[in-house]
C-alpha positions in Angstrom: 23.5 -45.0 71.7 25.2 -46.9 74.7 23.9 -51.4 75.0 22.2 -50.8 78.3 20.8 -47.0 78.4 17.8 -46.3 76.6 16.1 -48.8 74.2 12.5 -49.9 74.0 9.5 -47.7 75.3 11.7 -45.6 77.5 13.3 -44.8 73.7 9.9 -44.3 72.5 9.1 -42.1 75.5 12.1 -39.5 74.9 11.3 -36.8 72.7 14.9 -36.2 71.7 15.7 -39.4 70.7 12.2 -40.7 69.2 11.7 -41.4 65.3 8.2 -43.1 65.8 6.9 -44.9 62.9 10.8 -43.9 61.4 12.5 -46.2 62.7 14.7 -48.6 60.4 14.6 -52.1 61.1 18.1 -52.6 61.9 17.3 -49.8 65.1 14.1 -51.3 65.7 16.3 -54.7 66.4 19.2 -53.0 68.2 16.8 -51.2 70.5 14.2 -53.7 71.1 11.4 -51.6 69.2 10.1 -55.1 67.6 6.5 -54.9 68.9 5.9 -51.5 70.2 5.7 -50.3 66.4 3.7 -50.7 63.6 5.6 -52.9 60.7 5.5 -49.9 57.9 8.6 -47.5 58.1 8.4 -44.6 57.1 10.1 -41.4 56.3 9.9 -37.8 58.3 8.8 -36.2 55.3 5.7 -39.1 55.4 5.3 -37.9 59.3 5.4 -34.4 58.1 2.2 -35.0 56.0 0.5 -36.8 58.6 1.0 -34.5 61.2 -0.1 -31.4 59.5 -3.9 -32.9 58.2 -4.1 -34.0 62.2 -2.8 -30.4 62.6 -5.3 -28.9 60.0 -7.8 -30.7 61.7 -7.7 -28.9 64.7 -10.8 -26.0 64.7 -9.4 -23.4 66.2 -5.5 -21.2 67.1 -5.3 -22.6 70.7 -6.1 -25.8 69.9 -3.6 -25.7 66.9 -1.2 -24.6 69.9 -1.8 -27.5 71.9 -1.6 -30.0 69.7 2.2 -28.8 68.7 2.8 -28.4 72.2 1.7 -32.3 72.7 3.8 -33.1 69.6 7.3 -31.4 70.9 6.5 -33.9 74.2 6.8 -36.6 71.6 9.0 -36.2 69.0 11.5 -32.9 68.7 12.6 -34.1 65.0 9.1 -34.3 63.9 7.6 -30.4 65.6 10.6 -28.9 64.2 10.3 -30.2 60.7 6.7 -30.0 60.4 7.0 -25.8 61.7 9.9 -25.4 59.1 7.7 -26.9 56.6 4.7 -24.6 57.0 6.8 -21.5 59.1 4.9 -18.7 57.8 1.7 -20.2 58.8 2.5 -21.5 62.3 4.5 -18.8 63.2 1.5 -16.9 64.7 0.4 -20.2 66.8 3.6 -21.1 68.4 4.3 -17.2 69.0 2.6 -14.0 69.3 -0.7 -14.3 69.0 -1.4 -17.7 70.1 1.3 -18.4 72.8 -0.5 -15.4 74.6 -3.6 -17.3 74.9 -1.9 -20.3 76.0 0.0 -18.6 78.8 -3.0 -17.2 79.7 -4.1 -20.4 80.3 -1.3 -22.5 81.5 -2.6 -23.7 84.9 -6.1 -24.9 83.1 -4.3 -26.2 80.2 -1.1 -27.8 82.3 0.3 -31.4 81.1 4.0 -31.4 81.5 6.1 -29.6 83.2 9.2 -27.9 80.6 11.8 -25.7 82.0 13.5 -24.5 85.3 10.7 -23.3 87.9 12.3 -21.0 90.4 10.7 -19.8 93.7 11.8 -16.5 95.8 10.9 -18.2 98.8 13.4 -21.1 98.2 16.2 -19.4 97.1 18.7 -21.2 99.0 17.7 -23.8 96.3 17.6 -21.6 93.3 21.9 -23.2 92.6 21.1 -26.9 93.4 18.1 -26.5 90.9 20.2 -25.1 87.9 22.3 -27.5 88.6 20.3 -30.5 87.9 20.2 -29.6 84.2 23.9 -30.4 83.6 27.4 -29.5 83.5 29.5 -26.3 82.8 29.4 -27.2 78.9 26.1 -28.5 78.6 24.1 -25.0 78.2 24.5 -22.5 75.0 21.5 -20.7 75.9 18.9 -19.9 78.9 16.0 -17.8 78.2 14.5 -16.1 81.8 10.9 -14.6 82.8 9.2 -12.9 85.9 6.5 -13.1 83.9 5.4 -9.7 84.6 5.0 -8.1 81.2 4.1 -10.9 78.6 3.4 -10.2 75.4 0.9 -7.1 75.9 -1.2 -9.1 78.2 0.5 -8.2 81.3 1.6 -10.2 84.3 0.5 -13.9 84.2 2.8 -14.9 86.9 4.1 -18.9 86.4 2.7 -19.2 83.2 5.6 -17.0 82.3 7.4 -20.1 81.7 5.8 -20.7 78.2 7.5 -17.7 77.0 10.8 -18.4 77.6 10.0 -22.2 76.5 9.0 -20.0 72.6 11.5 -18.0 72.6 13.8 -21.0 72.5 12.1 -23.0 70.3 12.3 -19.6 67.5 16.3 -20.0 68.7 16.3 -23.4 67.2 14.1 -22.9 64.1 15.4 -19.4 63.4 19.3 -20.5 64.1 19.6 -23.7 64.7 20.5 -24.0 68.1 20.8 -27.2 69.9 17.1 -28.0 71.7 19.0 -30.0 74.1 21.4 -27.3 74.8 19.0 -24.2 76.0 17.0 -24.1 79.2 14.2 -22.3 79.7 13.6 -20.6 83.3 10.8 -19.1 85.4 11.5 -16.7 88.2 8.1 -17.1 90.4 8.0 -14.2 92.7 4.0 -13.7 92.8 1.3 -12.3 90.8 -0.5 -9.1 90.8 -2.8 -10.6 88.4 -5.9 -11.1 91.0 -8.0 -13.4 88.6 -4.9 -16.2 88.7 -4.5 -15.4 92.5 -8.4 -16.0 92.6 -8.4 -19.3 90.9 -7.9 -22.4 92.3 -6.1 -24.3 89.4 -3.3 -21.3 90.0 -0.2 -23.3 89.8 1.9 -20.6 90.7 2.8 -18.8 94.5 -0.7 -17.5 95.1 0.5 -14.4 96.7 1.2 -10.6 95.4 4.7 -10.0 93.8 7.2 -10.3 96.3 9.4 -6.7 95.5 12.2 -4.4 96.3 15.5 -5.8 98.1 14.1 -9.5 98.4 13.4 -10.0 94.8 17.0 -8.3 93.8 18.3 -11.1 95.8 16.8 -13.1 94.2 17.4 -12.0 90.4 21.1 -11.8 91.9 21.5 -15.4 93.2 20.0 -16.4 89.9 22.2 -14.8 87.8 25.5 -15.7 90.2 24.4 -18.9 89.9 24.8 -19.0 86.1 27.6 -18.0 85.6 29.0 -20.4 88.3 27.3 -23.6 87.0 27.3 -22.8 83.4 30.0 -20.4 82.7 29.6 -20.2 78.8 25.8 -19.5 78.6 24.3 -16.9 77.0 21.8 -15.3 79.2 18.6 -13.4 77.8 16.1 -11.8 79.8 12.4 -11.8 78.6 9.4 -9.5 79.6 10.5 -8.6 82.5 8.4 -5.5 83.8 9.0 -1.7 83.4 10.4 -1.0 86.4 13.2 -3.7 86.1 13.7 -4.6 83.1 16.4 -1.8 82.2 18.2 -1.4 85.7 18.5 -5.6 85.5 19.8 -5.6 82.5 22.1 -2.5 82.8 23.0 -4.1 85.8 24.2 -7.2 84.2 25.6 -6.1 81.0 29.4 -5.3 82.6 29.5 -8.7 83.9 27.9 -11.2 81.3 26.8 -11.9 78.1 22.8 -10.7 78.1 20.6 -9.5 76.3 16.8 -8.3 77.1 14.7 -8.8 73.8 12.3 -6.1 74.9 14.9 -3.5 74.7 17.5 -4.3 72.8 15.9 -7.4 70.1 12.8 -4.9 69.3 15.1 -1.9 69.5 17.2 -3.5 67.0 14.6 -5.2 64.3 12.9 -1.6 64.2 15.8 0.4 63.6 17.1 -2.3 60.6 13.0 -1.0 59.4 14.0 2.6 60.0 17.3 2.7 58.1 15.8 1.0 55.1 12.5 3.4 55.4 14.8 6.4 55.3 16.6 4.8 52.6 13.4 4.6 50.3 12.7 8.0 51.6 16.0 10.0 50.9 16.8 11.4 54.3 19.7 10.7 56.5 19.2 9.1 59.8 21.3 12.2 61.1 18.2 14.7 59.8 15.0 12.1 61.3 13.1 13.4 64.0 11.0 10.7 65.5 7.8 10.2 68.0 7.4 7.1 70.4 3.5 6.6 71.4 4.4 4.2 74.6 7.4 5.1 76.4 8.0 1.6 78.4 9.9 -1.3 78.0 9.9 -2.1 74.0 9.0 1.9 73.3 12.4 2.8 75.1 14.4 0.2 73.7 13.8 1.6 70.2 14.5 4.7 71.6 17.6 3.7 72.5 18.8 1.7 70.1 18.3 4.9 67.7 19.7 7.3 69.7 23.0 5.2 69.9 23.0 4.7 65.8 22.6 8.7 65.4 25.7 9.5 68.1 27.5 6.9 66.2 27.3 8.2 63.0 27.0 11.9 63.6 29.6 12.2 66.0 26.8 13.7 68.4 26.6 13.4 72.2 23.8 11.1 73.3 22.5 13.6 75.2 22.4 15.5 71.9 20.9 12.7 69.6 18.5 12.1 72.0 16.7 15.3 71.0 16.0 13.7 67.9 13.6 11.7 69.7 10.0 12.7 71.6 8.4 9.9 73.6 5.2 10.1 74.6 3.7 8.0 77.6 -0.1 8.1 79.4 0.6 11.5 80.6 1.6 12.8 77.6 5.0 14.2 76.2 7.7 13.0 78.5 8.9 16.4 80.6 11.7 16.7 82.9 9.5 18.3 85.3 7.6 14.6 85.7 11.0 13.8 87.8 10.7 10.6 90.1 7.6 9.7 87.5 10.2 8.6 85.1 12.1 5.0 85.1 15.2 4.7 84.4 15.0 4.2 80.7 12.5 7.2 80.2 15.1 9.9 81.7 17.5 10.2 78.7 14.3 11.3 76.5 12.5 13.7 79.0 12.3 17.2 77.5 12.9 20.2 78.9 9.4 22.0 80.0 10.4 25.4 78.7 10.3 24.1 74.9 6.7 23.6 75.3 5.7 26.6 77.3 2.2 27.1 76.4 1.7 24.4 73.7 -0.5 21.6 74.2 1.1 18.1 74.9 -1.0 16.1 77.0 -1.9 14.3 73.6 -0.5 12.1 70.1 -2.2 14.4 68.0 0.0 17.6 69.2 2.8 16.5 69.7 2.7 15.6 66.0 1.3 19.0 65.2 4.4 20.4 66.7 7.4 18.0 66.1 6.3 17.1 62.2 7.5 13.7 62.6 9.4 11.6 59.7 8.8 8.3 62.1 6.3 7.3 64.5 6.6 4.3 66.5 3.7 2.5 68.3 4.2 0.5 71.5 1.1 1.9 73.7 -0.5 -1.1 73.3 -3.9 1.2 73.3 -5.6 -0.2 69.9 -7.0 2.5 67.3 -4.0 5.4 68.6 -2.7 6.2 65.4 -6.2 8.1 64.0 -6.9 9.1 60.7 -6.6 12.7 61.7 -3.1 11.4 63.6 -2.0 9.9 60.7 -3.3 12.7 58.0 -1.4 15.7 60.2 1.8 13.4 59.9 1.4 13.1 56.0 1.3 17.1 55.8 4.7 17.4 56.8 6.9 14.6 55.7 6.8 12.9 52.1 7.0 9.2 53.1 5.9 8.8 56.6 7.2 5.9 58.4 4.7 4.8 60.6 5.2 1.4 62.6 2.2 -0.3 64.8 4.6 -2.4 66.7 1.9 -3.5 69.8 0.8 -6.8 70.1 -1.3 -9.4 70.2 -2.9 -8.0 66.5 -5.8 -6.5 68.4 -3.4 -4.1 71.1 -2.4 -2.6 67.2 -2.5 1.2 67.4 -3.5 1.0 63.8 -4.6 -1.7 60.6 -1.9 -1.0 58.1 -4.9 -0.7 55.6 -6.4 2.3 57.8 -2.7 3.6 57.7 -2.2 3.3 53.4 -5.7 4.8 52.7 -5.3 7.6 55.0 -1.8 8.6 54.0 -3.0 7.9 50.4 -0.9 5.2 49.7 2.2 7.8 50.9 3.2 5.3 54.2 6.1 3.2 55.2 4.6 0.6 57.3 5.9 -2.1 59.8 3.6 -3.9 62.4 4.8 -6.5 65.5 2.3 -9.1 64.1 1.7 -10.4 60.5 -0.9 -8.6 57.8 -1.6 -8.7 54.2 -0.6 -6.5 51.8 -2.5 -3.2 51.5 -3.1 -1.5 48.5 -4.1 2.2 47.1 -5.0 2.9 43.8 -4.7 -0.5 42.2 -1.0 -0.3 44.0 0.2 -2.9 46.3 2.5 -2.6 49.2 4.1 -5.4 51.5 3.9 -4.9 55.2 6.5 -5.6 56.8 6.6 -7.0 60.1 9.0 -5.8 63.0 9.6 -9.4 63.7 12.1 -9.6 67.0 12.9 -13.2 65.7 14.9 -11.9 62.4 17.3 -10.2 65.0 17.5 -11.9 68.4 18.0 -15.5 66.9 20.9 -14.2 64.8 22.5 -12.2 67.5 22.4 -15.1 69.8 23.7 -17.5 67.6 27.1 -15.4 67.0 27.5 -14.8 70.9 27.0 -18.7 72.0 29.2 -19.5 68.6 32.0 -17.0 69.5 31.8 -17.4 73.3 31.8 -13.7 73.4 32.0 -12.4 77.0 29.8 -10.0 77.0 27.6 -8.5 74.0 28.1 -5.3 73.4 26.9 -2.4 71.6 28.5 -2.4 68.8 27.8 -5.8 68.1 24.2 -5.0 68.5 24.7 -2.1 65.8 26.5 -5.0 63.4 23.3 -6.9 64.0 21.1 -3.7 62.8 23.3 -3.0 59.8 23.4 -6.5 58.5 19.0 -7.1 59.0 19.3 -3.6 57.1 21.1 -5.0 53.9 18.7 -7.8 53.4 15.9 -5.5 53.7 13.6 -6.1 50.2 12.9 -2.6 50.0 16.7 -1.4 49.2 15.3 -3.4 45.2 11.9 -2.4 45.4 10.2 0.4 47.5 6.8 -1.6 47.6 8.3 -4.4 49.2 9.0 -4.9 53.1 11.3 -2.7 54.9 12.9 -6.4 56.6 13.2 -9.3 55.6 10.4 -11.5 56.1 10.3 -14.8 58.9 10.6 -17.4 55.8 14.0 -16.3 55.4 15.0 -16.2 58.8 17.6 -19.2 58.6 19.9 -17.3 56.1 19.7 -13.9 57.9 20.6 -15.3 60.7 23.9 -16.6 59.3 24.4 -13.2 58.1 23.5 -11.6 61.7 25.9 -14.1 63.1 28.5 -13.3 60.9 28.6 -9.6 61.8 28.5 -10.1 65.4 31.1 -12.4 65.2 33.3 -10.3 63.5 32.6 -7.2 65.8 33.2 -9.4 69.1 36.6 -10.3 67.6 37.3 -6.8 67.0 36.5 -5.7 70.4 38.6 -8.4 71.9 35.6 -9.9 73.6 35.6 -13.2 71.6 37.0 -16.3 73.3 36.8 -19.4 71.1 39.3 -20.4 69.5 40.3 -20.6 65.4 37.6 -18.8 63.9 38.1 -18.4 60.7 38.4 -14.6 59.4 37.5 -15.2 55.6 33.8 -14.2 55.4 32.7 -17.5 53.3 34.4 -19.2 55.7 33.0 -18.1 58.5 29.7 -18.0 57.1 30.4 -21.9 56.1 31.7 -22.4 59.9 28.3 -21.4 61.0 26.0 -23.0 59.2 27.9 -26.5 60.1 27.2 -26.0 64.0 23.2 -24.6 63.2 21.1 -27.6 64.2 18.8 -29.2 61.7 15.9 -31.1 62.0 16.6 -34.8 61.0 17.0 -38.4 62.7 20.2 -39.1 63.0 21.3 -42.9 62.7 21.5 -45.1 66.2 24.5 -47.6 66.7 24.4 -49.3 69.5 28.1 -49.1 71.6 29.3 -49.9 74.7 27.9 -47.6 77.3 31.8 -46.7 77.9 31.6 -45.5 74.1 28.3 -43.6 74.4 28.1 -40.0 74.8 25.9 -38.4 76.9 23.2 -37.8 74.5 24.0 -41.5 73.4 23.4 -42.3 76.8 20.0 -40.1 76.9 21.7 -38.1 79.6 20.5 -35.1 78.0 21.7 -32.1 78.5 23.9 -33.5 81.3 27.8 -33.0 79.8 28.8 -32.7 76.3 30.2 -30.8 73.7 28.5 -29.0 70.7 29.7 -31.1 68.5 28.4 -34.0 70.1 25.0 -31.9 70.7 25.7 -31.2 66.9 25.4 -34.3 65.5 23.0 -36.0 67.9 
């Protein structure tokens, strides 16, 4: 910390360099805190405790929400700790299902702004904006959102920002990257949504989603802009809608490191559940024949991701593992003869017409009579799909049905697991997108395991921003599957989760890392220097640059002396290690 930067209630005020009632007395002297504290001092771990009963006190999920929100404005140390603490039960209120309500909310709820707030009508601004959040070497890691498609509750416009705001925070808890070092970005171009373009409190453009060649531009001179000001950042893409989601992101992928966690992250955590479901059931990925129910952003992405896993290890065509695969949409099976009707991403998985000449499949039900699934994947987001006569007709033909209820919030689920175990008579593989109990069938108990995108795109992002890979490609995303897959419970015990659950997160992210690390040296598309090639090693090297929460100690230098964090210049020029240890 430089003599004459930050010190008394401006280094109170700064939630990256505030300790609170943590402050040692020598700091509390250095810094001019005398006064502005109560005498006790105390430890984090006291904090902790004190900030989970005010937590606990709190009546309700959105409230819960809030509070932590408030917190992070305070004290970074402290919200991290305290989630690491008690991960598995705050998960669902800083994420999926409570972050939806609060987006939903985010113009009557608003405080503070947090994050980069883009408009299409300024876009001659869009590079002087970026810019204000620091230099080429200051950004690891920038999460963007149209806010179109969040989380199953569809477009909510500005509010979009919140997402991109979680996903980071899951970065830093699930993989320690630097807070200071990600930026989370909005791209405001409209709303469709007419009750936020209908209230007054709307703090976004009250205006229908600008579209077409305009908002390319704009998408464009954002992503130009990135890669001019901030060279080395890793650049994900988050809910994005249907129709551009996949043609922005195969746009982009040639040129830059990206990744969209719709496609890819859920494409990738589901087919780690798949593998280790077809390992508890016997059968070769090569021999599965699997049905999508909800052929759009996520429902595709899985699609994908398993189509490019059987061509890789059958030797197949694309083209030819894709007829592995049926995906099923609101008009039904997905038919070539549906033509311009089909997005980009649907294409691949159209069949032809003539194989269902005279058979019914306009509906779920008979397109499982017919294919005799081994997997079915849900990501309809249309609750109660998967019925008991849906799931009974599946249970026929297969031995161990997979079935995943991927939709979220927990009531978009096409199915309870519990509906799922009794009907298949206790038979099921199950994954869901949200939390659930253990079910249980004759006095037998089975984990749930839940297709958690943030035991993959944590992992996968931490190897890319660690390796400075160029671009991430797909074989790195495959290392990312194969490694999730070995930590998978169920390879020990077949009545325990097909992934690895979200308390564990830290280590498989290492893991994760470590794979994609080794396949972007492989491919030549690694660019830092002196990693090391021993696999302790690297795993060592890892863990020393994964951010932990923890006050640092303060000693007050010469502002010459300071770096930029010292300075509270955050996120305004340094390096990681200097991010690392502040």
């Amino acid at each position: 910390m430089c003599s004459d930067c930050i010190q008394g209630s401006a280094l109170l005020r700064s939630p990256y360099h505030n300790k609170g009632s943590a402050f040692p007395s020598n700091e509390r002297k250095d810094f001019k805190l005398y006064g502005l504290l109560p005498p006790n001092v105390q430890t984090l771990e006291a904090q902790v405790e004190r900030a989970y009963r005010q937590y606990c006190t709190r009546t309700d999920a959105l409230a819960k929400n809030t509070f932590m929100t408030s917190m992070k404005e305070q004290n970074e140390v402290l919200y991290y700790k305290l989630i690491q603490e008690h991960l598995k039960e705050m998960f669902g209120i800083i994420y999926t299902p409570t972050e939806g309500d609060a987006i939903q909310n985010f113009s009557k709820v608003f405080r503070k702004p947090e994050g980069c707030f883009l408009n299409i009508y300024d876009q001659d601004r869009v590079e002087d904006n970026l810019a204000q959040w620091g230099d080429p070497e200051d950004i690891d890691y920038i999460v963007v959102t149209d806010g179109e498609e969040i989380l199953g509750i569809g477009d909510q416009g500005v509010g979009g920002i919140l997402i991109s705001v979680a996903k980071l925070v899951l970065t830093t808890l699930c993989a320690g990257i630097h807070p200071s070092r990600t930026l989370p970005v909005v791209l405001d171009c409209g709303t469709d949504n007419h009750q936020l373009l209908n209230d007054d409190l709307y703090l976004g453009l009250r205006r229908p989603r600008v579209r077409g060649k305009e908002y390319d531009e704009f998408v464009d001179k954002f992503v130009q802009s990135v890669g001019k000001l901030y060279p080395g950042a890793y650049l994900h893409f988050e809910d994005f809608g249907l129709t551009n989601a996949r043609r922005i992101l195969d746009k982009y992928r040639p040129e830059v490191a990206c990744f969209n966690d719709d496609i890819q992250g859920t494409g990738v955590i589901t087919l780690a559940a798949i593998m280790a479901g077809l390992h508890v059931s016997d059968l070769k990925l090569t021999d599965m024949r699997m049905v999508v129910f909800g052929s759009g952003t996520a429902g595709i992405g899985i699609a994908d991701q398993v189509r490019d896993a059987i061509a890789a290890e059958s030797g197949k065509s694309k083209d030819d593992a894709a007829k592995q695969i049926w995906c099923v949409d609101r008009p039904g099976l997905l038919l070539k003869s549906q033509g311009e009707d089909l997005t980009i991403g649907q294409g691949p998985f159209a069949r032809d017409d003539k194989e269902w000449q005279g058979k019914d499949h306009n509906d779920l039900l008979s397109v499982i009579k017919e294919v005799k699934p081994h997997v079915m994947i849900g990501t309809s987001t249309k609750p109660k799909a998967f019925t008991e006569e849906v799931v009974k007709e599946m249970s026929k033909h297969v031995e161990r049905p997979i079935i995943f209820p991927l939709s979220n919030p927990t009531r978009l689920h096409e199915a309870d697991p519990k509906d799922i175990n009794e009907w298949s008579k206790g038979k099921a593989l199950i994954a869901t997108g949200s939390p659930f109990p253990p079910v249980e069938y004759n006095g037998k108990k089975y984990e749930v395991a839940e297709c958690n995108n943030s035991t993959a795109f944590p992992g996968i992002c931490l190897g890319a921003v660690l390796c400075r890979s160029r671009l991430l490609s797909d074989k790195m995303l495959v290392a990312a599957v194969k490694a999730i897959a070995a930590q998978s419970p169920a390879l020990k015990d077949p009545d325990k989760g097909l992934v690895p659950d979200v308390i564990d997160v830290r280590e498989i992210s290492v893991h994760v890392a470590n794979a994609v690390i080794k396949q972007a040296i492989e491919e030549g598309l690694a660019t830092e220097k002196e990693i090391p090639e021993v696999d302790e090693d690297l795993e060592e090297w890892i863990r020393e640059q994964m951010w932990e929460p923890r006050y640092r100690p303060f000693i007050r230098v010469d502002k010459e002396k300071a770096g930029k964090y010292g300075r509270g210049e955050l996120g305004v020029g340094s390096v990681r290690k200097e991010a690392k240890d502040a």
